[in-house]
VOPAGU-2260 file (C-alpha; in pm, 1 decimal, decimal comma):
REM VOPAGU-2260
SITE   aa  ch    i         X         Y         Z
SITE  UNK   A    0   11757,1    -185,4    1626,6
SITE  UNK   A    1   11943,7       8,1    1910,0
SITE  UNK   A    2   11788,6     347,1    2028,9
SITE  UNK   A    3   11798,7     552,5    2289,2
SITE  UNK   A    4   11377,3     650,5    2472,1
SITE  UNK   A    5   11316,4     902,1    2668,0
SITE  UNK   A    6   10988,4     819,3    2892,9
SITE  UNK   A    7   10885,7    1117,7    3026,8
SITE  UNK   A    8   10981,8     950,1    3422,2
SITE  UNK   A    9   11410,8    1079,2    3408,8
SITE  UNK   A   10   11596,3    1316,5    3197,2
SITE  UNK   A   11   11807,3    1046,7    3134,3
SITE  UNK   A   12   11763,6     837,5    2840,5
SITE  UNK   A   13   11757,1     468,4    2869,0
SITE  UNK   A   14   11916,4     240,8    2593,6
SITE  UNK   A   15   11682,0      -2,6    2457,3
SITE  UNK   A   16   11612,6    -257,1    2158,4
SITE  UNK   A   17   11299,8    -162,9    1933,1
SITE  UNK   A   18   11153,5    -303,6    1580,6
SITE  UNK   A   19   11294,7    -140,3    1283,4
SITE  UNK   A   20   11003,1     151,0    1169,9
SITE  UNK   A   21   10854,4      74,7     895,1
SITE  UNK   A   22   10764,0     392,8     697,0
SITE  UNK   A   23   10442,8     466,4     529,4
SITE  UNK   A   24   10330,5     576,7     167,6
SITE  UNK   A   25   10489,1     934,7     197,2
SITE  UNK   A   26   10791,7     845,1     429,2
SITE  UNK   A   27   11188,5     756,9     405,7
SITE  UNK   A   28   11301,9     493,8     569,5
SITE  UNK   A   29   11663,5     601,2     691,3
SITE  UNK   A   30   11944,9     429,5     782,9
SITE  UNK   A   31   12116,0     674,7    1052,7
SITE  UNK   A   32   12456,4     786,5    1035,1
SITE  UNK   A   33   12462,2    1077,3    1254,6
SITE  UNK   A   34   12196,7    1286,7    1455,6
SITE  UNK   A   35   12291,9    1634,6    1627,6
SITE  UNK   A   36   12259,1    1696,1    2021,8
SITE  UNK   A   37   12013,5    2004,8    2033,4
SITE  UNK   A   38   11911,4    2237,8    2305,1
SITE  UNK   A   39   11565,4    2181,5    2204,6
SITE  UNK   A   40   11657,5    1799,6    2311,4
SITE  UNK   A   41   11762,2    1917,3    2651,2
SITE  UNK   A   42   11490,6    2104,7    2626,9
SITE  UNK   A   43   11260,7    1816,9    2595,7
SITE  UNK   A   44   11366,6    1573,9    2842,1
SITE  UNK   A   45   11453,5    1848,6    3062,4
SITE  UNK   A   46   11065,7    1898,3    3096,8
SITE  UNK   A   47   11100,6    2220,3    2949,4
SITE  UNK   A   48   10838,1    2142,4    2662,7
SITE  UNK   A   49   10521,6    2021,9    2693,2
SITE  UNK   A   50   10332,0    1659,2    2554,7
SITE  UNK   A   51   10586,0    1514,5    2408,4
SITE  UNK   A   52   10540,4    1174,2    2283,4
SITE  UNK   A   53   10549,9     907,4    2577,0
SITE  UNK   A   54   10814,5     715,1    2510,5
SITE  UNK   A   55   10963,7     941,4    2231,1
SITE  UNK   A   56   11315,2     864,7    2013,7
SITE  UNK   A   57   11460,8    1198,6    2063,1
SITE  UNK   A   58   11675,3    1364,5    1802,7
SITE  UNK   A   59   11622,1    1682,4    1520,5
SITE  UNK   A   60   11973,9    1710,9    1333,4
SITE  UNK   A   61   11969,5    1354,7    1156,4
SITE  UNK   A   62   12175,3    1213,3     847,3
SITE  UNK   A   63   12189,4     920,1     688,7
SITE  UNK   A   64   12088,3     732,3     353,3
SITE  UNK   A   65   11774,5     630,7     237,0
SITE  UNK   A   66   11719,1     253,7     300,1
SITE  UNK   A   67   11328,9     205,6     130,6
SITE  UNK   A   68   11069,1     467,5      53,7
SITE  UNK   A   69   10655,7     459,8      57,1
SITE  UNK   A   70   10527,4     416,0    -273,0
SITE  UNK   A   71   10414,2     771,0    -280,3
SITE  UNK   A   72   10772,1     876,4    -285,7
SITE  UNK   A   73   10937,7    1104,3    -522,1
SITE  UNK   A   74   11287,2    1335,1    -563,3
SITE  UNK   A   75   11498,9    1020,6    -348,0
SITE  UNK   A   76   11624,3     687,7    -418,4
SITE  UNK   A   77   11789,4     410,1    -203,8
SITE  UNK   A   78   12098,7     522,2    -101,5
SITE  UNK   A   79   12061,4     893,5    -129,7
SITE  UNK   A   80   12215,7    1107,3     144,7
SITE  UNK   A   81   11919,0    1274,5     340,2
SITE  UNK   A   82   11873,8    1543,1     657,8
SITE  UNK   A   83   11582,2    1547,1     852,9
SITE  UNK   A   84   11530,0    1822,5    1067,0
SITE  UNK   A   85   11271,3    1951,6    1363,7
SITE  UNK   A   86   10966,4    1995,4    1098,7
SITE  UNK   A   87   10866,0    1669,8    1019,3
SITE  UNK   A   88   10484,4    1741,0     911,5
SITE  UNK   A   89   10240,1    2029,7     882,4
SITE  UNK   A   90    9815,4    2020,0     825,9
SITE  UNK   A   91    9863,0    2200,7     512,4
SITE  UNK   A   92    9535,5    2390,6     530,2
SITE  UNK   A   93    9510,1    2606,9     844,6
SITE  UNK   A   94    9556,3    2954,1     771,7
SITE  UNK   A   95    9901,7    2965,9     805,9
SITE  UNK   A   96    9999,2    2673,7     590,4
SITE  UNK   A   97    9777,1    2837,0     329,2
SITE  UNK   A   98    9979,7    3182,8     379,1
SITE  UNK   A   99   10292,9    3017,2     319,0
SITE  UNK   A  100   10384,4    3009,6     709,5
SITE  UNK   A  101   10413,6    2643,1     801,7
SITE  UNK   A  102   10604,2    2727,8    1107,4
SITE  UNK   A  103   10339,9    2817,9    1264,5
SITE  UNK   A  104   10132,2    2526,2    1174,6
SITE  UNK   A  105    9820,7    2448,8    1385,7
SITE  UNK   A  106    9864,6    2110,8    1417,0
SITE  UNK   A  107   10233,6    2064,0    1310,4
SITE  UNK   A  108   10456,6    1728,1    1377,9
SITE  UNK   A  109   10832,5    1744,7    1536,1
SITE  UNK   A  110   11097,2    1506,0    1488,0
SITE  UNK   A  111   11221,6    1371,0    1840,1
SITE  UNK   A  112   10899,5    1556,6    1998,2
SITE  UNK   A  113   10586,3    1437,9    1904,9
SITE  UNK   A  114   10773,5    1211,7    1614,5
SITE  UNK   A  115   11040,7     934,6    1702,3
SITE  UNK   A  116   11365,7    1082,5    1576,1
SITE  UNK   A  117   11735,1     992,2    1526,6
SITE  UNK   A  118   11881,1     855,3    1863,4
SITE  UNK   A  119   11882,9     523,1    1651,4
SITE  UNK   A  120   12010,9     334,8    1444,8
SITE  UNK   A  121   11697,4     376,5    1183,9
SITE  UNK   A  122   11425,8     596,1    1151,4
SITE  UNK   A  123   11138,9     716,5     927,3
SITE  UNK   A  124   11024,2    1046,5     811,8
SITE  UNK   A  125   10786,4    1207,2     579,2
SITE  UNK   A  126   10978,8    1290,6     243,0
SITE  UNK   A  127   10840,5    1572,9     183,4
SITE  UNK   A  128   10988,4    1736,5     479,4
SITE  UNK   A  129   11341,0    1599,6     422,5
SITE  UNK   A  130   11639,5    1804,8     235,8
SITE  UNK   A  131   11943,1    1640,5       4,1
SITE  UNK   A  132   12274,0    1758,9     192,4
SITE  UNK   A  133   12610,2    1948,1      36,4
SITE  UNK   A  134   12855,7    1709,7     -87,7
SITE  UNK   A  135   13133,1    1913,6      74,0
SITE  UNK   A  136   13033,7    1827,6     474,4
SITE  UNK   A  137   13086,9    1443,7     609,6
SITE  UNK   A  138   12775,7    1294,3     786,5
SITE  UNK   A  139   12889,6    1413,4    1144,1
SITE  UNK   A  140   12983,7    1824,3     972,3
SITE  UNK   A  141   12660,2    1811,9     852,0
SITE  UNK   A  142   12390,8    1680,4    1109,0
SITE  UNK   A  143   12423,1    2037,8    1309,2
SITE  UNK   A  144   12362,7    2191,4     970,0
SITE  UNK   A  145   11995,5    2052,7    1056,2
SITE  UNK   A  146   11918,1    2263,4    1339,8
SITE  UNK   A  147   12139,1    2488,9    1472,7
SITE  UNK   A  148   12182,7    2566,9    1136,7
SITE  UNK   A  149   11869,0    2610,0     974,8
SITE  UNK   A  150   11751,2    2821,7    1298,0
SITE  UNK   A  151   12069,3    3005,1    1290,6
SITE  UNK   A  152   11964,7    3105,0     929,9
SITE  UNK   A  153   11614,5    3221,0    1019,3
SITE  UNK   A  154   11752,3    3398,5    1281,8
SITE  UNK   A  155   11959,3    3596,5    1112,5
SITE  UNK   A  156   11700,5    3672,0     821,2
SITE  UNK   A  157   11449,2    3801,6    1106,1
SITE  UNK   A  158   11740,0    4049,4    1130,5
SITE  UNK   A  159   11679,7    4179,3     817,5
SITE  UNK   A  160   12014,2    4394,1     654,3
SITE  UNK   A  161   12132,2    4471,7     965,8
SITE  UNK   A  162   12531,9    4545,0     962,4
SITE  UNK   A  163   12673,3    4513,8    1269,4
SITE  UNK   A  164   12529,0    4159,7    1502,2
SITE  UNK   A  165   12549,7    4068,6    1877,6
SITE  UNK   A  166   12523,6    3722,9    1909,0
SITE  UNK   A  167   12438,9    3600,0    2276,3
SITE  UNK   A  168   12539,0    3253,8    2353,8
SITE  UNK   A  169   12789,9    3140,0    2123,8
SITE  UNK   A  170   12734,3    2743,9    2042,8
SITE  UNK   A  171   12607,0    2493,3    1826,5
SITE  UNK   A  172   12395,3    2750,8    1647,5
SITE  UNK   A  173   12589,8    3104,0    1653,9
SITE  UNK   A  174   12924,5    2945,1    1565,7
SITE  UNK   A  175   12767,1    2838,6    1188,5
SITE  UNK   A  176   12532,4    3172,9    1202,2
SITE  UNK   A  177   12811,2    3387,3    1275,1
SITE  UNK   A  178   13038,1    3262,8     949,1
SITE  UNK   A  179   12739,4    3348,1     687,0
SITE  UNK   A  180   12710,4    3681,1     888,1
SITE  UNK   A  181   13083,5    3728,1     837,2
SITE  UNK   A  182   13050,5    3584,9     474,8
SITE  UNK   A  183   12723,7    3876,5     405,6
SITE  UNK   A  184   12995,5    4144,5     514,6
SITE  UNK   A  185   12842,4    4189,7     815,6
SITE  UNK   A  186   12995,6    4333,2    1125,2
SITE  UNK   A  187   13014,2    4006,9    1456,1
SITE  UNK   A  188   13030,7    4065,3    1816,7
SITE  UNK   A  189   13035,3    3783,9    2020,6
SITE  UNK   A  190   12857,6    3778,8    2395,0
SITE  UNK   A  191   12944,1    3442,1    2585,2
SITE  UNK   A  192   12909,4    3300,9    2972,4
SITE  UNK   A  193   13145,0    3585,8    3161,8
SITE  UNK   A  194   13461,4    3506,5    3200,6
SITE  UNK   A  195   13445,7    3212,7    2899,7
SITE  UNK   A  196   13752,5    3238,7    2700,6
SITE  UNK   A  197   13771,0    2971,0    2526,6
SITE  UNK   A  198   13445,1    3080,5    2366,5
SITE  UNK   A  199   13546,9    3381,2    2313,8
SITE  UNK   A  200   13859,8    3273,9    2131,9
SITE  UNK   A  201   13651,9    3039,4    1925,0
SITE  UNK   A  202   13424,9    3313,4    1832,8
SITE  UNK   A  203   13743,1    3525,4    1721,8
SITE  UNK   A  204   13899,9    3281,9    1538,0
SITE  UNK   A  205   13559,5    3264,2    1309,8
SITE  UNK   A  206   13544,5    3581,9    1264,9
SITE  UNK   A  207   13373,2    3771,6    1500,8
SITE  UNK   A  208   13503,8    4106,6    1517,6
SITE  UNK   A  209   13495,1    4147,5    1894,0
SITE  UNK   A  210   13402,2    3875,7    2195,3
SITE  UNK   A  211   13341,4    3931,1    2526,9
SITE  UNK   A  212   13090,4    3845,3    2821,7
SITE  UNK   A  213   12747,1    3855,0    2832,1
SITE  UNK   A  214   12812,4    4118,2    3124,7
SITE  UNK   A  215   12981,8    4359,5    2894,2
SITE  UNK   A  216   12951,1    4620,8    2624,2
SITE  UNK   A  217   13019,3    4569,3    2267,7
SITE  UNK   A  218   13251,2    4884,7    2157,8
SITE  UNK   A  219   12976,1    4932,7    1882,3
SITE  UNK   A  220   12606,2    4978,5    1897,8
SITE  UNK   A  221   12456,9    4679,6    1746,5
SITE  UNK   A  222   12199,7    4693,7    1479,0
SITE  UNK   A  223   12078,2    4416,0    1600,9
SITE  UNK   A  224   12095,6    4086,5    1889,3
SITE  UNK   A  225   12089,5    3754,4    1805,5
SITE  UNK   A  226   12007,8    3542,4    2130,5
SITE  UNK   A  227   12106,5    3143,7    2150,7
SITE  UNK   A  228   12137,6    3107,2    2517,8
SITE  UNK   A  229   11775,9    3074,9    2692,7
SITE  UNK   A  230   11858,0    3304,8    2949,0
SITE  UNK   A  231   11542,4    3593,9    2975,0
SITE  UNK   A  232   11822,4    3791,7    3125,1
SITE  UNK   A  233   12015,9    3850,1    2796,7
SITE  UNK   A  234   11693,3    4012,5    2665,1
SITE  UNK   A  235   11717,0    4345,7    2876,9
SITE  UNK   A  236   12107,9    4329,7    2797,2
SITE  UNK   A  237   12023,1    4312,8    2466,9
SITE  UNK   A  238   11821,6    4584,7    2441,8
SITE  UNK   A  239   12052,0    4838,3    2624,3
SITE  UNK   A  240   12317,8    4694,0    2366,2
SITE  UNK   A  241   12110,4    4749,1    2020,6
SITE  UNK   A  242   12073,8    5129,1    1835,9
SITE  UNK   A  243   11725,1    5297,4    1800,5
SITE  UNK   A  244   11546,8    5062,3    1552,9
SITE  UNK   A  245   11726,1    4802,3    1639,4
SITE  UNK   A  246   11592,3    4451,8    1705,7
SITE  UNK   A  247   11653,1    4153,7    1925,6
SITE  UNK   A  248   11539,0    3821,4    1801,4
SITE  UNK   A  249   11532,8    3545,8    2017,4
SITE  UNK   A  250   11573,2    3245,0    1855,3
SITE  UNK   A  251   11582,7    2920,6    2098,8
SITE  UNK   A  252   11221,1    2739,3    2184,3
SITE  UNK   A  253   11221,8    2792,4    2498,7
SITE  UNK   A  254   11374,4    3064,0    2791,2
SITE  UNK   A  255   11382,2    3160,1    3117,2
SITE  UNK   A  256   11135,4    3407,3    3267,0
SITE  UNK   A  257   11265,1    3811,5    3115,3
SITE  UNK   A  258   11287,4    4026,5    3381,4
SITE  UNK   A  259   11117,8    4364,3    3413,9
SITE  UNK   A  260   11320,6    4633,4    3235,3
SITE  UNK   A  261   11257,4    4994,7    3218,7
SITE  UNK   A  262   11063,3    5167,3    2864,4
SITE  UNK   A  263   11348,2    5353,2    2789,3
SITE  UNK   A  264   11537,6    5013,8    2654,5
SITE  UNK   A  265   11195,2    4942,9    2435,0
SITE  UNK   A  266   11182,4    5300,8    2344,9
SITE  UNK   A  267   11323,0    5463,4    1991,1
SITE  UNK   A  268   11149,5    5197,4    1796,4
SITE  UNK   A  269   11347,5    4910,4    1922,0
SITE  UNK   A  270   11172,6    4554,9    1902,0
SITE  UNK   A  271   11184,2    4224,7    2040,2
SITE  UNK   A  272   11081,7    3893,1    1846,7
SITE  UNK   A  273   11107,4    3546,9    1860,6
SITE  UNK   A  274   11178,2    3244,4    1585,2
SITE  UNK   A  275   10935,0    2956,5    1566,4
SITE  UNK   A  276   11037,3    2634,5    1372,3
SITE  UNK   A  277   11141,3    2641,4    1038,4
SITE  UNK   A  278   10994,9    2642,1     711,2
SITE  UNK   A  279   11117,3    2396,5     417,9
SITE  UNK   A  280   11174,0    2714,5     195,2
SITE  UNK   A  281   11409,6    2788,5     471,7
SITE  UNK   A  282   11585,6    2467,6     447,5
SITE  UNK   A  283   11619,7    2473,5     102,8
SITE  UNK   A  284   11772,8    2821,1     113,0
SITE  UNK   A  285   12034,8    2774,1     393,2
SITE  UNK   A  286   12143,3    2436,1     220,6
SITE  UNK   A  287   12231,8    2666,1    -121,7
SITE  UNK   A  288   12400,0    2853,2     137,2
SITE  UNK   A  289   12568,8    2576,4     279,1
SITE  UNK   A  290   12684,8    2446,3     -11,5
SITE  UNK   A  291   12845,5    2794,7    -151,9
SITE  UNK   A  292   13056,0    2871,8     157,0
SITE  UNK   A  293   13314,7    2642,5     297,9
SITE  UNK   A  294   13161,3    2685,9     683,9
SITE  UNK   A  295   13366,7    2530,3     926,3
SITE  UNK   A  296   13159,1    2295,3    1131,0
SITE  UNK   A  297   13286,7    2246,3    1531,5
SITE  UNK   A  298   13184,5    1888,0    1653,6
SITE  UNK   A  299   13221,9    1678,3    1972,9
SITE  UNK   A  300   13168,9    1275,3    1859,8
SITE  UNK   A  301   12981,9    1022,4    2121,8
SITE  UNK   A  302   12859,1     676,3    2047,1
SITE  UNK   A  303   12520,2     662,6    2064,5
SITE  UNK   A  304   12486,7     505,8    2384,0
SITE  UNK   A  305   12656,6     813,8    2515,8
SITE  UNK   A  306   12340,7     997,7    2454,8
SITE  UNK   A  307   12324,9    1097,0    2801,6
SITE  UNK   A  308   12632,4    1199,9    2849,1
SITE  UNK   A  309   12626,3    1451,3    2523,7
SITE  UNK   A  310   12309,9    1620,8    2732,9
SITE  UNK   A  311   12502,6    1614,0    3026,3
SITE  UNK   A  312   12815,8    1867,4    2839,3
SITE  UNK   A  313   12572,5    2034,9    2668,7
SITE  UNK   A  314   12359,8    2128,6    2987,1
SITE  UNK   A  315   12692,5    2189,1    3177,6
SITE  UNK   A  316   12842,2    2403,4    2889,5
SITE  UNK   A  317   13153,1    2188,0    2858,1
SITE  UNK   A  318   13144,8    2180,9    2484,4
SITE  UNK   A  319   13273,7    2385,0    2212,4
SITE  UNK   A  320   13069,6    2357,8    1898,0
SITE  UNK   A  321   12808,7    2088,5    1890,2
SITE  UNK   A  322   12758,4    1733,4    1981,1
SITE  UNK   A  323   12705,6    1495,8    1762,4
SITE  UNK   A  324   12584,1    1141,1    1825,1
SITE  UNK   A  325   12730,0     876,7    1568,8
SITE  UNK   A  326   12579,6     525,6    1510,7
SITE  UNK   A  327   12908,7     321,5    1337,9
């Protein structure tokens, strides 16, 4: 089969031919339709993250249908529709596995990381840790769904009831978190690269109630900041944006160094926390989501062998949405 390895020597991918997987009692084998570009991708052959898997299949936001299954199998059946996202295995029996917190997993297992994932044209992955898609998104709609999505979604829950959201960094992930926002009731301001327009017009046209630049002041005091981009910059901004009590929750993997920033943005019971991962209780919540509100997904298409060039536009911040890579 065709994928696309990253070896740990060049961000850029190199197209190669490797054996079909071949999964094991517990796993799917998958036929892939579509996998999602992520940051966290970037991310990883960027050198940004640490030990991945020498030479690793990158890839998170996967779809596609269920070719064979491990004997162990149960809840799928050849030719089922499947997503496989970043999670792809937890110990089960640290302490918090046992207190219902996979995410933070001791000794967890990520697709495209330290697991091959779905720059190909097949792939395997524990069952257990896979989710049955809406009927209402096509296989390219739904791959972002996967990541962006399902981190959007925690994201947003870490915010608690807050009413009125700044989301910094408007992309892959804020574009879908900022429709269930505007779907809750909730008030959206949207904070993009200065000077970004296009963004910005995006983010209006979904909703968002106001968009500007990162650089600028909503004309509201935000409950509470919602930060995509990776930038420790924003963080400060943030804070100086956000009411007393207000939080900031930082939701990529990895970010740039924060600056110093004076008490008095801390101070009046502000916070500042991050996201880790997902849990599969979190999947199978944002799919109900999903699958109640008509979100409009934002995708870019490249063949597969365009891998590198999808990193490239993502790194660059030429797209609009998210990239998806597409194996027919």
């Amino acid at each position: 089969m065709r994928a696309m390895l990253y070896d740990g020597t060049s961000p850029l991918l190199r197209e190669a031919e490797v054996p079909d997987p071949v999964p094991d009692d517990d796993d799917l084998l998958i036929d892939v339709h579509a996998c999602g570009v992520c940051r966290t991708d970037l991310h990883v052959v960027d050198g940004d993250l640490a030990q991945p898997k020498h030479p690793v299949i990158p890839g998170h936001e996967i779809v596609g249908t269920v070719a064979a299954l491990g004997r162990n199998v149960t809840g799928f059946a050849p030719g089922d529709r499947v997503g496989v996202p970043w999670l792809g295995h937890t110990c089960g029996h640290c302490r918090y596995c046992a207190e219902h917190r996979e995410n933070l997993c001791d000794a967890p297992g990520f697709t495209g990381y330290t697991i091959d994932g779905g720059y190909a044209e097949r792939t395997v992955a524990n069952s257990r840790y896979c989710f049955h898609l809406p009927d209402r998104y096509g296989d390219v709609e739904a791959a972002p769904l996967l990541c962006a999505g399902l981190i959007g979604y925690r994201t947003l829950a870490m915010a608690g009831d807050a009413e009125r959201i700044g989301i910094y960094g408007f992309g892959a992930a804020a574009h879908i978190v900022a429709q269930i926002a505007k779907h809750q009731g909730r008030t959206v301001y949207a904070f993009t690269r200065p000077g970004d327009a296009a963004a910005q017009q995006f983010a209006r046209r979904l909703g968002a109630a106001w968009a500007g630049g990162s650089d600028e002041r909503a004309p509201d005091e935000l409950d509470a900041a919602l930060l995509f981009a990776p930038v420790g910059a924003l963080v400060p901004a943030a804070l100086g944006s956000v009411a007393k009590g207000g939080i900031v929750v930082c939701g990529g993997i990895h970010m740039s160094d924060i600056p110093s920033f004076p008490y008095a943005l801390l101070w009046e019971e502000r916070s500042v926390v991050s996201v880790a991962n997902l849990t599969r209780d979190d999947g199978v919540a944002f799919m109900e989501i999903a699958a109640r509100y008509p979100l409009e997904i934002e995708t870019t298409r490249y063949p597969l062998a365009d891998a590198n060039r999808a990193l490239s536009d993502l790194r660059d911040g030429r797209l609009t949405g998210a990239a998806v890579l597409t194996m027919r």
